[in-house]
PARO-786374 format. One record per residue: residue number from 1; residue in one letter; chain; x, y, z negated of N, C-alpha, C in turn. Coordinates in nm, 2 decimals. Example, Ala and Ser with C-alpha at 12.3 -4.5 7.8 and 13.67 -1.06 7.14 Angstrom:
2
[zati 1,'a','A',[1.32,-0.57,-0.78],[1.23,-0.45,-0.78],[1.32,-0.33,-0.78]] [zati 2,'s','A',[1.28,-0.22,-0.71],[1.37,-0.11,-0.71],[1.29,0.00,-0.79]] 
This chain:
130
[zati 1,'x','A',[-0.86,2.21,-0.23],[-0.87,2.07,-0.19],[-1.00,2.01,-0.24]] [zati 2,'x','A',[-1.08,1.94,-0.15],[-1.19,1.88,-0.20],[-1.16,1.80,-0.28]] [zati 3,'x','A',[-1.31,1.75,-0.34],[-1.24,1.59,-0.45],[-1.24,1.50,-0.40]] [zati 4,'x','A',[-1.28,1.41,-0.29],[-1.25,1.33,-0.18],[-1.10,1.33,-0.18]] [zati 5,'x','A',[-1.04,1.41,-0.11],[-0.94,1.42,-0.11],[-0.79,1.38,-0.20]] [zati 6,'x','A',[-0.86,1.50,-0.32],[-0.80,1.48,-0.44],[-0.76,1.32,-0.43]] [zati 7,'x','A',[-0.90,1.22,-0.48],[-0.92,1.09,-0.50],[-0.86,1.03,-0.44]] [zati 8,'x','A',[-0.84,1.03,-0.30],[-0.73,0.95,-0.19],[-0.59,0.97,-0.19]] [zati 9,'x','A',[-0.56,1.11,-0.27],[-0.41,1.14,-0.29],[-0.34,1.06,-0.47]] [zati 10,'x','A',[-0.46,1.11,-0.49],[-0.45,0.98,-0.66],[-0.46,0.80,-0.59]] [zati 11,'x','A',[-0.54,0.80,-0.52],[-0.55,0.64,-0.53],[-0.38,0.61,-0.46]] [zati 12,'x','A',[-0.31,0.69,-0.37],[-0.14,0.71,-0.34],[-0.09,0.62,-0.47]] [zati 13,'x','A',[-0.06,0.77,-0.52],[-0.01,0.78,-0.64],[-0.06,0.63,-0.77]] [zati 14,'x','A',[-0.15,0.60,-0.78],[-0.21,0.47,-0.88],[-0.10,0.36,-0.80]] [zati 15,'x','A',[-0.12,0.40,-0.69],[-0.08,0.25,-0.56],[0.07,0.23,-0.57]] [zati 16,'x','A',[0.13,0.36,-0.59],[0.27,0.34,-0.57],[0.35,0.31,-0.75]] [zati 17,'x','A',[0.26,0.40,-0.84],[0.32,0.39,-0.94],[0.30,0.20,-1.01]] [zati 18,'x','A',[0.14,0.14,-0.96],[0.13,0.00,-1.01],[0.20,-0.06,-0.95]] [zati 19,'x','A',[0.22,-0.09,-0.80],[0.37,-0.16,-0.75],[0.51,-0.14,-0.83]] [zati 20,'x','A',[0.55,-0.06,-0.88],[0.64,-0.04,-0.87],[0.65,-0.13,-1.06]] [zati 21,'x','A',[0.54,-0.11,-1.09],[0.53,-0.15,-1.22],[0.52,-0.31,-1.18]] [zati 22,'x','A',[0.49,-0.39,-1.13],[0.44,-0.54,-1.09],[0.28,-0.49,-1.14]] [zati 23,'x','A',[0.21,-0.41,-1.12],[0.08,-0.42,-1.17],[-0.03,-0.49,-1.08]] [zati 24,'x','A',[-0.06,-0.59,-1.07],[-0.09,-0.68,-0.93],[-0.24,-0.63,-0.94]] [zati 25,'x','A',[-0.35,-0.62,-1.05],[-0.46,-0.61,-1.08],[-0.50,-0.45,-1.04]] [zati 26,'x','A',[-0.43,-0.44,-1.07],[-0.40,-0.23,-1.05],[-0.39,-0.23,-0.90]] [zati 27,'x','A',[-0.35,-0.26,-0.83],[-0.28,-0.30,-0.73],[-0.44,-0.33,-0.62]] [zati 28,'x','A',[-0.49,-0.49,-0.61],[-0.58,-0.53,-0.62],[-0.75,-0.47,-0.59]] [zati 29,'x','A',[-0.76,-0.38,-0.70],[-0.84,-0.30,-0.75],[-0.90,-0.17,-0.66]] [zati 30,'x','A',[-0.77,-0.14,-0.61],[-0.78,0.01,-0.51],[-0.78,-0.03,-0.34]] [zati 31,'x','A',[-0.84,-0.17,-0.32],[-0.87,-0.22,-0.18],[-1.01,-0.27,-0.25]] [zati 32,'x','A',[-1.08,-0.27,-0.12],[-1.18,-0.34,-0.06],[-1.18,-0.48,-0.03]] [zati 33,'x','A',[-1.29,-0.58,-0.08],[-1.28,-0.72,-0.09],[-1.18,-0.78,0.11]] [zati 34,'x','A',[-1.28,-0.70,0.21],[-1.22,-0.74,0.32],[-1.11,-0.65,0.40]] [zati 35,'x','A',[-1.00,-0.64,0.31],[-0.89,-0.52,0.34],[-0.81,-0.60,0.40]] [zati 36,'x','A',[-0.75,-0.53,0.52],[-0.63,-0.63,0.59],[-0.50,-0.54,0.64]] [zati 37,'x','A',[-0.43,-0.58,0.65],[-0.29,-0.53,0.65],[-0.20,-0.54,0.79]] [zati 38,'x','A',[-0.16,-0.46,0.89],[-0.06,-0.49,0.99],[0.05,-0.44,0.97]] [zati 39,'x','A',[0.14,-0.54,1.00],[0.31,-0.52,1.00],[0.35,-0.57,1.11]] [zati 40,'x','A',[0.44,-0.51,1.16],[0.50,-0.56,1.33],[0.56,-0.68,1.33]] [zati 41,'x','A',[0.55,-0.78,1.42],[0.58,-0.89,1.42],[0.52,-1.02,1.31]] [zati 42,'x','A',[0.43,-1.00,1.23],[0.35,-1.06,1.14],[0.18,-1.05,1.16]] [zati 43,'x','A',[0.14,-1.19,1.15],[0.03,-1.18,1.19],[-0.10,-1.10,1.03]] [zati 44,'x','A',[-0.16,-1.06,1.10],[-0.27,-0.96,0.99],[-0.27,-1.07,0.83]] [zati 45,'x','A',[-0.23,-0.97,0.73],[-0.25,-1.01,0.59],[-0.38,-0.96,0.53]] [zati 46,'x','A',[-0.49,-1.05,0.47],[-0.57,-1.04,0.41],[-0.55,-1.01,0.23]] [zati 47,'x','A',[-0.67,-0.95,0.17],[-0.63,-0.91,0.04],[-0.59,-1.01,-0.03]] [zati 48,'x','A',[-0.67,-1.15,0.02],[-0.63,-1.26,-0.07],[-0.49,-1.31,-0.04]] [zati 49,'x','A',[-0.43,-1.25,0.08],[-0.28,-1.33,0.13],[-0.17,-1.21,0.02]] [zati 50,'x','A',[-0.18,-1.10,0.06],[-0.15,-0.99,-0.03],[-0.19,-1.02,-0.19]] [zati 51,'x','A',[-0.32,-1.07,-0.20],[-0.26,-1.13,-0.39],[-0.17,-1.20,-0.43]] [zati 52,'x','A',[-0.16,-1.31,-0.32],[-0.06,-1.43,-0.36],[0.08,-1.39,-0.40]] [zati 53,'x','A',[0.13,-1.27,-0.26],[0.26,-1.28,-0.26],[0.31,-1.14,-0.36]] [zati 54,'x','A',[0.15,-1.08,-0.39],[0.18,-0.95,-0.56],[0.18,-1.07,-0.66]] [zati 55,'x','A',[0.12,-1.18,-0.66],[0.13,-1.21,-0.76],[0.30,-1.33,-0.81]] [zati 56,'x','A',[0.36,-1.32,-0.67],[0.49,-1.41,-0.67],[0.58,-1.31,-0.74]] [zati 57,'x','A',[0.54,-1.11,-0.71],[0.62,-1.04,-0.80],[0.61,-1.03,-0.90]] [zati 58,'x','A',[0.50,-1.08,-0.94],[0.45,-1.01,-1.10],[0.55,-1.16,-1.20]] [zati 59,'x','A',[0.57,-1.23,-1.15],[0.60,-1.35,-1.17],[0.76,-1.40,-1.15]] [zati 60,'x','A',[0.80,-1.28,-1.09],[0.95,-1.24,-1.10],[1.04,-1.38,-0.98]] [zati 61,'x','A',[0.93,-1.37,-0.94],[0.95,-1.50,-0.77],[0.98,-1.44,-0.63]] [zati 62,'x','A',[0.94,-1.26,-0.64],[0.99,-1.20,-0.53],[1.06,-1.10,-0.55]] [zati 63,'x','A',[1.09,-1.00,-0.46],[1.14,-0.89,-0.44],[1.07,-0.82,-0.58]] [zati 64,'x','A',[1.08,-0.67,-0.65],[1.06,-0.56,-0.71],[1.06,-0.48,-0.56]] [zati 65,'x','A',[0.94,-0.35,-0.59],[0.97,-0.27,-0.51],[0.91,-0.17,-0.53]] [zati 66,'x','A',[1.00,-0.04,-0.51],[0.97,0.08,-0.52],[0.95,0.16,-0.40]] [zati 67,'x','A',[0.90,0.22,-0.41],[0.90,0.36,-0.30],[0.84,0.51,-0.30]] [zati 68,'x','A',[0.81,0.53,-0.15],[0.79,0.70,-0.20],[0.69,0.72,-0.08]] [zati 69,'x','A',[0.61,0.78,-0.09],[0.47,0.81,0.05],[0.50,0.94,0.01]] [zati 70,'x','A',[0.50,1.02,0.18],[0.43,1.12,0.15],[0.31,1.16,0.28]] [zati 71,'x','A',[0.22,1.22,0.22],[0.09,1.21,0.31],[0.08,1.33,0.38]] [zati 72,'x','A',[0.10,1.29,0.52],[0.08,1.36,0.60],[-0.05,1.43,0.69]] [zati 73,'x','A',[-0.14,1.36,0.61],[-0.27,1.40,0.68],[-0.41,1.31,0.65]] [zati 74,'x','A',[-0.52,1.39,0.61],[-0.59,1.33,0.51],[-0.73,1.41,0.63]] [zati 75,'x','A',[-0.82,1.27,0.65],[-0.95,1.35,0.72],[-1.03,1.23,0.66]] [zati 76,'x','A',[-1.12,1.33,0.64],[-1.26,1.23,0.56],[-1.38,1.23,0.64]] [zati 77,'x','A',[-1.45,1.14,0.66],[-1.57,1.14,0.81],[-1.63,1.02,0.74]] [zati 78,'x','A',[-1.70,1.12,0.63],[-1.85,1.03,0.55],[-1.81,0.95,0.46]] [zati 79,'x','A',[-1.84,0.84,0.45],[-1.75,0.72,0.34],[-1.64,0.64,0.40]] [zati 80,'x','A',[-1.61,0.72,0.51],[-1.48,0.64,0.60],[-1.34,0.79,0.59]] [zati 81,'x','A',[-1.27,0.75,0.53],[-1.15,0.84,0.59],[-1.01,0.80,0.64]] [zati 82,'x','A',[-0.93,0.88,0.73],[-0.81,0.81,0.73],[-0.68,0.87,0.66]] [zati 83,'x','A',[-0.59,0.83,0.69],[-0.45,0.88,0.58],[-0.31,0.88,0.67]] [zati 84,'x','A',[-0.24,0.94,0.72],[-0.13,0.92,0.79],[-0.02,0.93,0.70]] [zati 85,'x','A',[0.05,0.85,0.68],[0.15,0.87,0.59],[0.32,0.84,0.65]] [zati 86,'x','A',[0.47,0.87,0.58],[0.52,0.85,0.58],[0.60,0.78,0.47]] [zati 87,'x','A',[0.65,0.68,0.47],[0.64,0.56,0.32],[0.81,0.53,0.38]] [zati 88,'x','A',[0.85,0.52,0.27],[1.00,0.45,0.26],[0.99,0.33,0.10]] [zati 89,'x','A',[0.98,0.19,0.11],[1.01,0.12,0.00],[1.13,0.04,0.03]] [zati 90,'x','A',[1.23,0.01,-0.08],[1.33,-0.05,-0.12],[1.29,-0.19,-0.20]] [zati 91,'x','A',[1.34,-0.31,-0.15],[1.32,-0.45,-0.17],[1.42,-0.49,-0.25]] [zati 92,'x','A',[1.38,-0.53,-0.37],[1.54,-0.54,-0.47],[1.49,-0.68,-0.51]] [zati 93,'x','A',[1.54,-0.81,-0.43],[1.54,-0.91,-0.47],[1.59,-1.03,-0.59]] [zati 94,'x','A',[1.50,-1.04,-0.65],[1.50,-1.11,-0.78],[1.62,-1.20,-0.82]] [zati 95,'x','A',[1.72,-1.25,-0.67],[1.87,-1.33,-0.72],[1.99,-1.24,-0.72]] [zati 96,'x','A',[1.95,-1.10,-0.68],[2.08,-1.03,-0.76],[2.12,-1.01,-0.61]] [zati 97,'x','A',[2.09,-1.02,-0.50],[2.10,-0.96,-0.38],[2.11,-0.79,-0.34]] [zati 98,'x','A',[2.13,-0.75,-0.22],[2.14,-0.66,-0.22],[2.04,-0.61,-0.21]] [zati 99,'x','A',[1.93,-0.47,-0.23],[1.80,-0.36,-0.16],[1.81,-0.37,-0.05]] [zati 100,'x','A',[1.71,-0.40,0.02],[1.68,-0.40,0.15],[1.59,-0.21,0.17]] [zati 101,'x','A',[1.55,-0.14,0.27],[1.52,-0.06,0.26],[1.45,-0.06,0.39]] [zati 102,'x','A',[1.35,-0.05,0.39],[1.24,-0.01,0.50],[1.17,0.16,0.49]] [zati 103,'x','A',[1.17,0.18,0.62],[1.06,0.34,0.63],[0.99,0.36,0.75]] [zati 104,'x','A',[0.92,0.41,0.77],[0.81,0.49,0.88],[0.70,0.53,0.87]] [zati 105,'x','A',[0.65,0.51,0.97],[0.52,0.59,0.95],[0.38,0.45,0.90]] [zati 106,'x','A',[0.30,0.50,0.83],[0.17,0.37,0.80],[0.04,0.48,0.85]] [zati 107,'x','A',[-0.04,0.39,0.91],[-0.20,0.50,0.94],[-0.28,0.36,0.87]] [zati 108,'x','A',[-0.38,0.45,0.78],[-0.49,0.35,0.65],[-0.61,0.44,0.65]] [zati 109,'x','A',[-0.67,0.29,0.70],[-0.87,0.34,0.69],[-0.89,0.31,0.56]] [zati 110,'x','A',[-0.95,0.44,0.50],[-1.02,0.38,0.33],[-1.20,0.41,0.38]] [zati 111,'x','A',[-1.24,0.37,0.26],[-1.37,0.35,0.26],[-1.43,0.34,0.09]] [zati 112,'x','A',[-1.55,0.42,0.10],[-1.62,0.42,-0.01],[-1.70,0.32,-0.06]] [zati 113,'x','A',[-1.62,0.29,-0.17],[-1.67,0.11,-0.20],[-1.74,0.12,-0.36]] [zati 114,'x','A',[-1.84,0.15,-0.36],[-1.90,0.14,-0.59],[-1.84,0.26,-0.58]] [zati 115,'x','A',[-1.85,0.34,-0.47],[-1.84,0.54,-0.53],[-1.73,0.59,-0.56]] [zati 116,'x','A',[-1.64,0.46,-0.55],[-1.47,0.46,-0.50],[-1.42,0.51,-0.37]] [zati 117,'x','A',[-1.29,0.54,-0.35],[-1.23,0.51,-0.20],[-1.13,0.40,-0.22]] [zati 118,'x','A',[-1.16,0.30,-0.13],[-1.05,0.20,-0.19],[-0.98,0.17,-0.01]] [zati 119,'x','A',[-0.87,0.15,-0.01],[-0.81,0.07,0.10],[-0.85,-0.01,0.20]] [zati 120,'x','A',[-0.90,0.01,0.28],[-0.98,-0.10,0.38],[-0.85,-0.17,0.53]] [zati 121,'x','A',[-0.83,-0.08,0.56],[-0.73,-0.15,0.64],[-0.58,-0.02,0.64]] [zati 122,'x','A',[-0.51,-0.10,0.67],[-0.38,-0.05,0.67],[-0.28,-0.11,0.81]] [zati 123,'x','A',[-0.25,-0.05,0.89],[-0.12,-0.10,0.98],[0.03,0.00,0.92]] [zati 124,'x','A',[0.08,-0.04,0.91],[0.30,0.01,0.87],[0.31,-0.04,0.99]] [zati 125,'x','A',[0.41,0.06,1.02],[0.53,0.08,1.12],[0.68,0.08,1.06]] [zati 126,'x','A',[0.73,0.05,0.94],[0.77,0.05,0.88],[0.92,-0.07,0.89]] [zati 127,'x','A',[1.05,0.01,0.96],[1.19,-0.07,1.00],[1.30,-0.04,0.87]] [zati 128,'x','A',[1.38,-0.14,0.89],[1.49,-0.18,0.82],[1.59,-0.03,0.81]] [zati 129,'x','A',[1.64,0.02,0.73],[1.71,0.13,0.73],[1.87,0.08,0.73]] [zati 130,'x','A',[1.95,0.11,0.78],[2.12,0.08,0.81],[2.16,0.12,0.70]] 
């Protein structure tokens, strides 16, 4: 495995283990200033809209959430690569409610940012589990 690669499979893993921790800065850090986000039925979230509501978790105002990616496909084309993944996270809301549980598939453009790869855009396909 190249070290490109390597790097994009670690930046996963930093991404999923700081969520899961409320690490919002951690979090943060492994996107690009103009990173944006699609989710079905919601209009495009910016990193600054995505700080707000990491930082309503860190602050014990939203959901906790964990989950699990696994990466299905990793191509690198210069300081641009993409990521196909398979992501299941569970929503354990902060009044003692029940886990909500979403999964599917997510495709994410990264990009070499200060000799990093950081997150540039991301769309989830990601539905409610029964």
């Amino acid at each position: 495995m190249q070290a490109d690669e390597q790097e994009i499979r670690d930046l996963v893993t930093t991404w999923m283990a700081a969520t899961r921790e409320g690490d919002v800065q951690a979090v943060l850090a492994l996107m690009t200033d103009d990173a944006v986000f699609l989710t079905p039925g919601r209009a495009p979230m910016t990193k600054s809209d995505f700080a707000k509501a990491a930082e309503g978790q860190a602050r014990g105002e939203a959901p906790k959430f964990d989950g699990h990616s696994e990466m299905l496909e990793v191509q690198i084309l210069g300081d641009w690569a993409f990521m196909r993944t398979r992501l299941s996270v569970t929503a354990t809301p902060p009044d003692g409610s029940p886990p909500t549980r979403r999964e599917g598939h997510t495709l994410t453009l990264l990009r070499k940012d200060g000799g990093r790869w950081k997150l540039a855009r991301d769309a989830n396909l990601l539905a409610p589990v029964a």
